[in-house]
C-alpha positions in Angstrom: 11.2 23.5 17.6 10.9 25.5 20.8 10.1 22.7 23.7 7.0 24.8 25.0 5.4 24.5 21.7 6.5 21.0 21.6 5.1 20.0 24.5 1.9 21.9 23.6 1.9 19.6 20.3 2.5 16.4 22.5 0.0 17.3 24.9 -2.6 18.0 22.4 -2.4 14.9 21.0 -2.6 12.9 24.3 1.1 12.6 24.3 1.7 14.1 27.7 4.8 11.3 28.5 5.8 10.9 25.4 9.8 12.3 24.3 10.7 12.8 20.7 13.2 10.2 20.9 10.3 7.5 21.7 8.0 9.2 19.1 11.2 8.8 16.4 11.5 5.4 17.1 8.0 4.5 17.1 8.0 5.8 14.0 10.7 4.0 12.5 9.9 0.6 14.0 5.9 0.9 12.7 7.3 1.3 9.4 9.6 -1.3 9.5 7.1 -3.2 10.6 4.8 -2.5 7.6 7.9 -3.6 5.3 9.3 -0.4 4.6 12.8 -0.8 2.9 15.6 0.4 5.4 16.8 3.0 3.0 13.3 4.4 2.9 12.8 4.5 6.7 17.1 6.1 7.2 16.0 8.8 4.6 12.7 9.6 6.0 14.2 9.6 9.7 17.0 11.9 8.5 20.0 9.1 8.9 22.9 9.5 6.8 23.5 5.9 6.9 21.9 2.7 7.5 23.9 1.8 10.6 22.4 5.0 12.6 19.0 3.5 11.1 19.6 -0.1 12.5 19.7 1.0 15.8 15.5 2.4 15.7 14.9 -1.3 14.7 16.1 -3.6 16.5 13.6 -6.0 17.4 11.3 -5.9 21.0 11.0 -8.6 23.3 7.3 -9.2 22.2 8.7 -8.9 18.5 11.4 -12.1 19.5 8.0 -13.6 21.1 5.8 -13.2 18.3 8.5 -15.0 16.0 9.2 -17.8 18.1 5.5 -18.5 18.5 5.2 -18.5 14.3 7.5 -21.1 14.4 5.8 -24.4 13.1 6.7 -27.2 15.4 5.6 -30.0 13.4 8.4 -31.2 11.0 
């Protein structure tokens, strides 16, 4: 897509700072997050295999956060 009409996308929808890297990977990781099966999310992002795919999912800091606060301490 031409980048002034991308930017006029990305700018209409509030996206002023956005890049279509961070909008891929957003995209990837929220449905990973939702349970999405790897092979669904690599075919939908356009990855011809799962390795390229693993790389959009890696896990944030606040993701490592969030799983070591679900952690039940009492054993």
């Amino acid at each position: 897509m031409e980048h002034a009409m991308r930017s006029t996308y990305m700018d209409a929808a509030g996206l002023e700072d956005a890049t279509v890297h961070c909008l891929r990977h957003s995209f990837a990781k929220n449905l990973v997050d939702t349970g999405t099966p790897l092979q669904v999310v690599a075919q939908l992002a356009g990855h011809e295999s799962l390795q390229a795919t693993r790389r959009y999912v890696t896990p944030s800091e606040a993701d490592l956060r969030r799983a070591v606060k679900g952690v039940s301490w009492e054993r």
